[in-house]
C-alpha positions as CSV (number, residue, x, y, z in Angstrom):
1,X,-86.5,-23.2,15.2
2,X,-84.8,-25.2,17.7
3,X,-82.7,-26.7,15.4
4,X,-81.8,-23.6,13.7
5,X,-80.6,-21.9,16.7
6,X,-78.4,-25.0,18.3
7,X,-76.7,-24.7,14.6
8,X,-76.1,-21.1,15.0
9,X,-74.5,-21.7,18.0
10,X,-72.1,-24.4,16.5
11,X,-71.3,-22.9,13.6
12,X,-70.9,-19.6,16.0
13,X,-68.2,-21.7,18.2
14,X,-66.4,-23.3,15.2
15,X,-65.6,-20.0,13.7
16,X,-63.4,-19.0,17.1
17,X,-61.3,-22.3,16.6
18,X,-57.8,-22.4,15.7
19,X,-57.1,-24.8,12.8
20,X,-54.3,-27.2,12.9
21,X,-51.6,-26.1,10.0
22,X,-48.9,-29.0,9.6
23,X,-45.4,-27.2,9.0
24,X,-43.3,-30.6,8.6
25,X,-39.4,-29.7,8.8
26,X,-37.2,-31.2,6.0
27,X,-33.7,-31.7,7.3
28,X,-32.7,-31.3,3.8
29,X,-33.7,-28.0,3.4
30,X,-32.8,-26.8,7.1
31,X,-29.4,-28.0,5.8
32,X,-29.1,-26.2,2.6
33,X,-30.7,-22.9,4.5
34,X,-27.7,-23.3,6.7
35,X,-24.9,-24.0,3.7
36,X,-26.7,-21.0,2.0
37,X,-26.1,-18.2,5.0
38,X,-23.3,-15.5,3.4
39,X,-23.1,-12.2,4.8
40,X,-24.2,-10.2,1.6
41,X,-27.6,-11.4,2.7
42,X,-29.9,-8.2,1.8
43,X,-31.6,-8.8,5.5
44,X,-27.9,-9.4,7.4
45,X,-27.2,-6.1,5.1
46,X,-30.5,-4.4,6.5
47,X,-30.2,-5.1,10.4
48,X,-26.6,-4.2,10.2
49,X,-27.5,-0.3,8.7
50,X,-30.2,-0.1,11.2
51,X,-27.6,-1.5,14.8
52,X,-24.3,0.0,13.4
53,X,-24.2,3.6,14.5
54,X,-21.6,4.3,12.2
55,X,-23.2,3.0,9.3
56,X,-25.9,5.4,8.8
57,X,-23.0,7.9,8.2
58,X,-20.1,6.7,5.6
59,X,-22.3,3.3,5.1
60,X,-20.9,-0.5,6.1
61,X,-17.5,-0.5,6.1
62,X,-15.2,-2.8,3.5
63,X,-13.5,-4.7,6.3
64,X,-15.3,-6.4,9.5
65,X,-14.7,-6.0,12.5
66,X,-15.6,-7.1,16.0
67,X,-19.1,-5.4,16.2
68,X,-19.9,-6.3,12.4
69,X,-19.5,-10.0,13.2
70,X,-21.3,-9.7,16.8
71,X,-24.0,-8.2,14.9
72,X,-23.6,-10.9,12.0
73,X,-24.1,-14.0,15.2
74,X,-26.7,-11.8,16.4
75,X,-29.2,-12.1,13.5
76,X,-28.0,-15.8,12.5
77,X,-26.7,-17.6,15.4
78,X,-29.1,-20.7,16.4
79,X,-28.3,-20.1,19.7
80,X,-30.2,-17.0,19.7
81,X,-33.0,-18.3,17.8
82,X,-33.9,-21.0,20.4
83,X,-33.9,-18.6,23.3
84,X,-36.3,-16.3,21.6
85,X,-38.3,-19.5,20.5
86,X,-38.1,-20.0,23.9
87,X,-39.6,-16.2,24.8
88,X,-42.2,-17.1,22.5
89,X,-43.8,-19.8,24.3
90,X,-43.4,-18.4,27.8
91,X,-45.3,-15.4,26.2
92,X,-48.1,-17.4,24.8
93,X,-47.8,-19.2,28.4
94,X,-49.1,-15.5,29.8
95,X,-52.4,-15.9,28.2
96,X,-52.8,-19.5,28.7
97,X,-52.4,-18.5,32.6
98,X,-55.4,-15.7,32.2
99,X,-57.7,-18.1,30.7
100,X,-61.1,-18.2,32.6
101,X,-62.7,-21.6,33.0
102,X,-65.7,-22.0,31.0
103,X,-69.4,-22.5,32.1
104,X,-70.5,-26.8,31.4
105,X,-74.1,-27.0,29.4
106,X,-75.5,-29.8,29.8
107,X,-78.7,-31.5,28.4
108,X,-80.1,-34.2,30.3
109,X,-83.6,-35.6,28.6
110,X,-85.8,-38.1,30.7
111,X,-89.0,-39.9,29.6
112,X,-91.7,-41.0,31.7
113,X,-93.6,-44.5,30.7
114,X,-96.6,-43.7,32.5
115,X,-99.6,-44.3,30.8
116,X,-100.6,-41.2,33.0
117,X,-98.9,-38.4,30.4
118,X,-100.8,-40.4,27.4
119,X,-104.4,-40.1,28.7
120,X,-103.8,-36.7,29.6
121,X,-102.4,-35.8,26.2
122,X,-99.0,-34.6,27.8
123,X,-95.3,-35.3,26.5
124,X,-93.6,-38.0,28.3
125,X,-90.3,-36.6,27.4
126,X,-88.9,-34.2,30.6
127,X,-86.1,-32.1,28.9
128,X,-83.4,-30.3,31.7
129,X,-80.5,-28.1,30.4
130,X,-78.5,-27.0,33.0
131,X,-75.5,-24.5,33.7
132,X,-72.5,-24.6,35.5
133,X,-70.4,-21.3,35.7
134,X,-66.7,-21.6,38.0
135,X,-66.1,-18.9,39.5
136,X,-62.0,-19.1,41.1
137,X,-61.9,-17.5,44.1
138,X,-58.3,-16.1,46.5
139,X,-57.5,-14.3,43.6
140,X,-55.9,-17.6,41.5
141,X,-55.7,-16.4,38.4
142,X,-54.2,-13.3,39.3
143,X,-51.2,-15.8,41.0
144,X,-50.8,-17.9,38.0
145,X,-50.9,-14.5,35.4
146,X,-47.8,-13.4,37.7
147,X,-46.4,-16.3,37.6
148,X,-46.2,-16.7,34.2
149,X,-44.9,-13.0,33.2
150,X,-42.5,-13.6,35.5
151,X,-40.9,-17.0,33.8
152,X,-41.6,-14.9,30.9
153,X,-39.0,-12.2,32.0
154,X,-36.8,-15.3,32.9
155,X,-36.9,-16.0,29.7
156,X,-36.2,-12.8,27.7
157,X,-33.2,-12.3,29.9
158,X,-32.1,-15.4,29.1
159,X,-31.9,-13.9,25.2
160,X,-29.5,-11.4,27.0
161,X,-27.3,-13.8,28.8
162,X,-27.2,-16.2,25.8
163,X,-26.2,-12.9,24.0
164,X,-23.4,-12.2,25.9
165,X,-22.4,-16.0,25.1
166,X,-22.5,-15.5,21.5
167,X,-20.7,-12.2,21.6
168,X,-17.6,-14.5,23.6
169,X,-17.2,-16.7,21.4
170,X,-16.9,-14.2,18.0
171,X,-14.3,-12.1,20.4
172,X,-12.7,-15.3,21.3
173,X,-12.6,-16.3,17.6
174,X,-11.2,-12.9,16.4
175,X,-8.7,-12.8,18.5
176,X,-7.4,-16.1,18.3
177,X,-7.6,-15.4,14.3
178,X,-5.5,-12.3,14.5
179,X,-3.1,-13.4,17.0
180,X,-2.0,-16.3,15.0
181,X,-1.3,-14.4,11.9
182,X,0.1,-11.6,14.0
183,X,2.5,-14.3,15.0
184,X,2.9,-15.8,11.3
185,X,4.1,-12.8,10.6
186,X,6.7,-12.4,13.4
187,X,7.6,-15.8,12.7
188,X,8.7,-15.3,9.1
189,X,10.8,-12.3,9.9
190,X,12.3,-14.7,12.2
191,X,13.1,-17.0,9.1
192,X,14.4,-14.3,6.8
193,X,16.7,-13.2,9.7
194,X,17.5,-16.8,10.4
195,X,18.4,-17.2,6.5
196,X,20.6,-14.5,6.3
197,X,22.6,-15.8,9.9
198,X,23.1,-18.9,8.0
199,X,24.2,-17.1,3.9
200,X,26.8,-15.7,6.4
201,X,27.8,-18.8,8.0
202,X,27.8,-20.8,4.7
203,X,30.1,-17.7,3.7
204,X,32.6,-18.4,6.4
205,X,32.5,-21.9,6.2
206,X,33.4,-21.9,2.5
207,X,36.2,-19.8,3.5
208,X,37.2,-22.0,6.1
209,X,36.9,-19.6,9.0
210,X,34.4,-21.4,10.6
211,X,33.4,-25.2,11.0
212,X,30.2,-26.8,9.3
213,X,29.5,-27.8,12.6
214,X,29.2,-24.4,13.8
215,X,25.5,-23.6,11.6
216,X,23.8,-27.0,12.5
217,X,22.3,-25.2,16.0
218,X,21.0,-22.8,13.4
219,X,19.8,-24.8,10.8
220,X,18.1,-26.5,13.8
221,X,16.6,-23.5,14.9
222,X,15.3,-22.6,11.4
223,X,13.5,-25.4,10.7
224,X,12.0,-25.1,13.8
225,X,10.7,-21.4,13.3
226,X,9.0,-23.2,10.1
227,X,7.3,-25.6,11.9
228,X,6.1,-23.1,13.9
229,X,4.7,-21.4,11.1
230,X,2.9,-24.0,9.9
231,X,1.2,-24.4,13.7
232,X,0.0,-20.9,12.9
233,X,-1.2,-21.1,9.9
234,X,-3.2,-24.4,11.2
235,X,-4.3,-22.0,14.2
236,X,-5.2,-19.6,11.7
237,X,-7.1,-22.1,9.8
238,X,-8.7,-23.3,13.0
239,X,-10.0,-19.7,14.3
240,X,-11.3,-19.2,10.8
241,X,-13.6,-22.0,11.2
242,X,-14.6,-21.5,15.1
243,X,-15.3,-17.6,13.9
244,X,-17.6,-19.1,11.1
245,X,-19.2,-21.3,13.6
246,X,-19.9,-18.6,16.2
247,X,-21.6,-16.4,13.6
248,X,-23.4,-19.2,12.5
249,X,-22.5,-18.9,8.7
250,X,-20.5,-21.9,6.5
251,X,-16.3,-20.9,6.3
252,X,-16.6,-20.2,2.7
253,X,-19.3,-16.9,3.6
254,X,-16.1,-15.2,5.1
255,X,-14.2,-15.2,1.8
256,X,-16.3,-12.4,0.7
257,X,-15.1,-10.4,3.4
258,X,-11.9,-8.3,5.0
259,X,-11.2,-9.3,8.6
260,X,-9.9,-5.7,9.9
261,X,-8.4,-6.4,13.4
262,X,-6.3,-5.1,15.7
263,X,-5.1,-5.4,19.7
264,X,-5.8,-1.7,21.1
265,X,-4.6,-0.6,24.6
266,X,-8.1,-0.1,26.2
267,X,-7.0,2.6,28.3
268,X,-10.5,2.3,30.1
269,X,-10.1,-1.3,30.5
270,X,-9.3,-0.4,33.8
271,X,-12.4,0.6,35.0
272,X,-14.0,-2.5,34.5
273,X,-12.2,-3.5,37.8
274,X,-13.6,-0.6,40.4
275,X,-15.6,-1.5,43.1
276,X,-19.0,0.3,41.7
277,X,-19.0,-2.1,38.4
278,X,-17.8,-5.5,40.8
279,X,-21.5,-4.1,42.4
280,X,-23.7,-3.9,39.6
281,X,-22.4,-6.6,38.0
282,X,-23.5,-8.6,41.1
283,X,-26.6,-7.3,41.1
284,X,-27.4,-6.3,36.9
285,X,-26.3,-9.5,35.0
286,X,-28.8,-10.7,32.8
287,X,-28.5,-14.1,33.9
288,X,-28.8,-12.4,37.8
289,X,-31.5,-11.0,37.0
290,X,-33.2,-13.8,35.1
291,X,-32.5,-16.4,38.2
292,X,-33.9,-13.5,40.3
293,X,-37.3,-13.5,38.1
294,X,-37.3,-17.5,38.7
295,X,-37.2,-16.7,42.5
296,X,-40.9,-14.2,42.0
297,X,-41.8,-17.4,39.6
298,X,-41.5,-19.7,42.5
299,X,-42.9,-17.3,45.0
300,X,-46.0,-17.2,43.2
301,X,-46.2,-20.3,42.1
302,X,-46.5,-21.0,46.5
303,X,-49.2,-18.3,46.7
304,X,-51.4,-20.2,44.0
305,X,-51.3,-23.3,45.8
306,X,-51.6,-21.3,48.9
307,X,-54.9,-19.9,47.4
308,X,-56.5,-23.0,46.4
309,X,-57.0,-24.3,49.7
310,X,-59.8,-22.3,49.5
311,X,-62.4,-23.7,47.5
312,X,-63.8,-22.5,44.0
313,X,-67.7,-21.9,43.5
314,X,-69.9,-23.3,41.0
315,X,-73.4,-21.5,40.3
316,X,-75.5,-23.9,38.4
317,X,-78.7,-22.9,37.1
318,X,-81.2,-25.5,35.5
319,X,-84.1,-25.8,33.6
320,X,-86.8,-28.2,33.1
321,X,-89.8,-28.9,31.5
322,X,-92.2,-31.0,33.4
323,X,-95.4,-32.4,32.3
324,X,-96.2,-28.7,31.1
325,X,-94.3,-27.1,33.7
326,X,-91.8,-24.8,33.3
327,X,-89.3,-25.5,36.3
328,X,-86.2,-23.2,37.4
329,X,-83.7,-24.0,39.8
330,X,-80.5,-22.5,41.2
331,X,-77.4,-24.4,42.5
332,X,-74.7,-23.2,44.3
333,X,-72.0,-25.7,44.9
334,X,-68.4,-25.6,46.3
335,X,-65.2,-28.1,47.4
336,X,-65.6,-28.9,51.4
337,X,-61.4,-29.1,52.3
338,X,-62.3,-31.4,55.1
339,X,-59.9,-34.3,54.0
340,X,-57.7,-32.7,52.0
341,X,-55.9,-28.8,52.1
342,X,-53.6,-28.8,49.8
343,X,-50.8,-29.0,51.8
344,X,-48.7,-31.3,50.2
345,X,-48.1,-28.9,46.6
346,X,-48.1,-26.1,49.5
347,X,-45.0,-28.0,51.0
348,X,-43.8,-28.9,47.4
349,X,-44.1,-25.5,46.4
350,X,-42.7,-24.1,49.1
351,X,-39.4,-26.2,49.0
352,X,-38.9,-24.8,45.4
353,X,-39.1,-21.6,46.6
354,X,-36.3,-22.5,48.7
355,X,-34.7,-24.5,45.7
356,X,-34.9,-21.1,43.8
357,X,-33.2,-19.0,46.6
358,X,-30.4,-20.9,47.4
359,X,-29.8,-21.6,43.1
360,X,-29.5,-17.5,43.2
361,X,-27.2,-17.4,45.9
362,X,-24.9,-20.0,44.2
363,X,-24.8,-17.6,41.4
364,X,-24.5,-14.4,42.9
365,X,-21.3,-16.7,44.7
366,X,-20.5,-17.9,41.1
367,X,-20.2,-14.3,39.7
368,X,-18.2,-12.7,42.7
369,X,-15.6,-15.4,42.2
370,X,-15.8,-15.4,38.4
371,X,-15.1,-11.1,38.7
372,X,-12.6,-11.9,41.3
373,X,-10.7,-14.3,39.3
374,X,-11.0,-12.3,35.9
375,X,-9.7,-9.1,38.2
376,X,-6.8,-10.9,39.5
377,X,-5.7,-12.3,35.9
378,X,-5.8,-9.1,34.3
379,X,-3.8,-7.4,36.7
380,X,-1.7,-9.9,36.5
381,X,-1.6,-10.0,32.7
382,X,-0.7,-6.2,32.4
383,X,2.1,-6.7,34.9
384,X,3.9,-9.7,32.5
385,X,2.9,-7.0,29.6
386,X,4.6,-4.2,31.1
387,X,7.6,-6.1,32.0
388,X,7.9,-7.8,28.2
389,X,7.2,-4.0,26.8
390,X,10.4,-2.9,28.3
391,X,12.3,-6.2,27.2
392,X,11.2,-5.6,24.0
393,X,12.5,-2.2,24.5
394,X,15.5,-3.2,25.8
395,X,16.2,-5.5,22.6
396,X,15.2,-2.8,20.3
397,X,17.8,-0.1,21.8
398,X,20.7,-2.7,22.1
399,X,19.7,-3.5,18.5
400,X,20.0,0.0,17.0
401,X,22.9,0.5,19.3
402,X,24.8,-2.4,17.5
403,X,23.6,-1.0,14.0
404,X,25.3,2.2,14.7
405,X,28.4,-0.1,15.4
406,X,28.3,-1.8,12.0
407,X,28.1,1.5,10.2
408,X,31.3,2.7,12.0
409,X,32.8,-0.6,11.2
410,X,33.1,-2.0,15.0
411,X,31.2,-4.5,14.6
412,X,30.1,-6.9,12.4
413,X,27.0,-8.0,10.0
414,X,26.6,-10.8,12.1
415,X,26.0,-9.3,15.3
416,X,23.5,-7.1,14.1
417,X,21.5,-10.1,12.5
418,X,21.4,-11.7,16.0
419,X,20.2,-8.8,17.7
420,X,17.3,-8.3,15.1
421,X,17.1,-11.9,15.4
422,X,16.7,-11.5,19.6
423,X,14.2,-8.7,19.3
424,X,12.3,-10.5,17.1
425,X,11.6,-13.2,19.4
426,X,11.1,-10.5,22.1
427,X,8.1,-9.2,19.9
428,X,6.6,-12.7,19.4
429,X,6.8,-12.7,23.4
430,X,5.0,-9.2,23.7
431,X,2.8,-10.6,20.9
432,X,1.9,-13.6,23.7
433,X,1.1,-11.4,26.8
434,X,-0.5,-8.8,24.7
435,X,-2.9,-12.4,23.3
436,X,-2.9,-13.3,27.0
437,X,-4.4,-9.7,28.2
438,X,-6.8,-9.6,25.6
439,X,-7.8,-12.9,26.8
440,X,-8.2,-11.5,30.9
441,X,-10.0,-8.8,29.4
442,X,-12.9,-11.0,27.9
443,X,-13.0,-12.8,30.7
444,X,-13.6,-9.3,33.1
445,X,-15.8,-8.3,30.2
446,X,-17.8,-11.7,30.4
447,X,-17.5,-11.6,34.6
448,X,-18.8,-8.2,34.9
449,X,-21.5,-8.2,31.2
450,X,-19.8,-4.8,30.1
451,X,-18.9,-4.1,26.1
452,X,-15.6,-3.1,26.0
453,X,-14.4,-3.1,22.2
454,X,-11.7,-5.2,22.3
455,X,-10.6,-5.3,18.3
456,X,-10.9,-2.4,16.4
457,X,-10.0,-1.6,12.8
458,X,-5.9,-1.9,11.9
459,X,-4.3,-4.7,10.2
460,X,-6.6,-6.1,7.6
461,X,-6.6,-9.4,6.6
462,X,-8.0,-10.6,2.9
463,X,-9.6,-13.4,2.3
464,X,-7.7,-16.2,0.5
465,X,-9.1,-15.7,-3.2
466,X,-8.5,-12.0,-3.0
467,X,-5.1,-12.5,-1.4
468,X,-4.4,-14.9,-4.4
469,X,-5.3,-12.6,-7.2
470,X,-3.3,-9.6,-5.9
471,X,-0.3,-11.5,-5.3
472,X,2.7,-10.8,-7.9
């Protein structure tokens, strides 16, 4: 019966085990997960119905923009992945803390050679089981469970603040995308204006009015403007790949796709610079908050090591059976803190604490000069946009003016080519600032962890197959 029961409570102890299940990772197949990523992925498809607003409406849009693509980073981005990896363990590192220490059996047999037990007729063997049951005293599990949801709310903010990473760098992809075929288009209305300055040229230099050395500043100049379209196109190129990279998707899954983008005002952009938003940002961002939760970490993380100075107690019940005696005892033992008090992890403990304070100053300082800075440069970037507007405007009425002098014969063809030619480069320089604002704004929008949509739906953008086949 003995025997019975002692495998009852084996087999009873095994069944509460966790079993070790091997999950090897092959690089080869992480690899061809990752070449494999499109965004006609039935889940991508899934998660964007259920986060796009819009969608449950009209459905997913043909062309993606900004918040598609966010969303698209959001469900593949590694990035991501390890910071709620990362959640995970803290998590499991909440029930690890509220663990209670377990109770010690132990079975100590004894036998007694004396010829005493054999005359008698009584066992020489002298079986004791005893029990020792720890009971944690100052209340140090309740430290170490605070602890540990605290890190664990470090953590989940972190998912935040690396979201707000991600979401940078597909805005800063996007916009660097359209703005350089925004300006491959300005540039090749620059050429065809060029290359009609110089048919006129050639014109007057075949009819001897003019010299041949008269067009070489503009044959200059044109191949110049083509070089320049070619660093767009690379810049294109290069976007193209840094947008594929912040989604987390190979180039080739964008073919599939239209890029709809556009550069609107944001009238409420301004906003993002009052007082009241310069205050909650230094008090709301995710990574604020997350350094904040390391702080209550640390803090209890001193209280625990405060607490065990004070030793735990062990009750320790035993049993034995001696010489036909049933014998029952009750220990009671505890730690005497004569030699030692903990006070070196108190002081270790405590100087993290300290650590932790002065690392959330030093970013509450790092934000208010990161808003500061992204304030300044977008006031300063709408100023350089509102002065190139009204050049551009400027260009535009002197142009028109000079068409209306061509029609009425006082003035000629020429003249009117050079002032589309000047307002041209004017737009390619409102194109700049207007790049360059776009750029302060995602850096306020960054500084001060507010979504402001920053592309919207306009000029769409095909993919290069699609642009192939509908070519003439």
């Amino acid at each position: 019966m003995p025997r019975f029961c002692l495998a009852l409570l084996w087999g009873g102890l095994a069944c509460g085990c966790a079993h070790f299940e091997p999950k090897p990772v092959s690089p080869a197949q992480t690899a061809s997960a990752l070449e494999g990523r499109t965004l006609e992925d039935p889940g991508l498809r899934s998660f964007l119905e259920k986060n796009l607003p819009r969608a449950a409406a009209g459905g997913l849009p043909r062309a993606w923009d900004m918040e598609m693509f966010t969303l698209a980073a959001f469900y593949y981005h590694p990035d991501l992945e390890v910071a709620r990896a990362e959640w995970a363990v803290a998590q499991a590192a909440i029930q690890t803390a509220g663990g209670r220490p377990n109770p010690t059996l132990s079975v100590d047999p004894a036998y007694n050679f004396s010829h005493v037990n054999a005359q008698y007729g009584l066992t020489p063997w002298l079986p004791t089981v005893s029990l020792d049951v720890p009971l944690e005293t100052a209340g140090k599990r309740g430290h170490r469970i605070a602890q540990a949801r605290q890190l664990s709310e470090s953590a989940r903010l972190n998912i935040a603040a690396t979201a707000w990473q991600v979401r940078g760098k597909v805005r800063q992809a996007l916009l660097d995308f359209s703005a350089a075929r925004q300006r491959e288009a300005l540039l090749q209305d620059q050429i065809s204006i060029q290359r009609q300055i110089l048919a006129l040229l050639d014109q007057q230099i075949q009819a001897g009015a003019l010299a041949g050395v008269e067009a070489v500043a503009f044959r200059i100049a044109l191949q110049k403007t083509q070089l320049d379209v070619a660093d767009a196109q690379r810049d294109a190129a290069d976007a193209r790949a840094h947008l594929a990279e912040s989604i987390g998707v190979p180039v080739r899954a964008l073919d599939a796709v239209e890029l709809a983008m556009d550069f609107p005002d944001n009238p409420g952009a301004a906003n993002l610079t009052s007082d009241e938003i310069r205050h909650e940002a230094m008090l709301g961002r995710a990574d604020v908050l997350a350094a904040l939760a390391d702080y209550a970490a640390a803090q209890s993380a001193l209280q625990l090591e405060i607490a065990k100075q004070y030793p735990d107690v062990h009750i320790g019940p035993a049993y034995q059976f001696d010489q036909g005696d049933n014998m029952w005892t009750l220990g009671l033992s505890a730690e005497l803190p004569v030699l030692n008090r903990n006070q070196g992890p108190i002081a270790e403990a405590a100087a993290r604490r300290a650590e932790s304070a002065a690392r959330f100053s030093a970013l509450q300082a790092k934000v208010l000069a990161e808003i500061d800075g992204a304030v300044e440069s977008f006031r300063a970037s709408e100023k350089s946009l509102a002065l190139l507007q009204d050049l551009a405007a400027t260009q535009a009425r002197s142009r028109d003016a000079i068409a209306g002098q061509v029609s009425a014969g006082a003035a000629a063809p020429l003249d009117l080519l050079n002032a589309r030619l000047e307002f041209a480069v004017a737009e390619e320089g409102r194109l700049e600032a207007r790049v360059k604002r776009q750029q302060a704004l995602a850096a306020l929008e960054n500084a001060v962890q507010r979504p402001i949509e920053l592309i919207t739906p306009g000029v769409v953008e095909r993919s290069p197959a699609e642009t192939k086949e509908k070519r003439p």
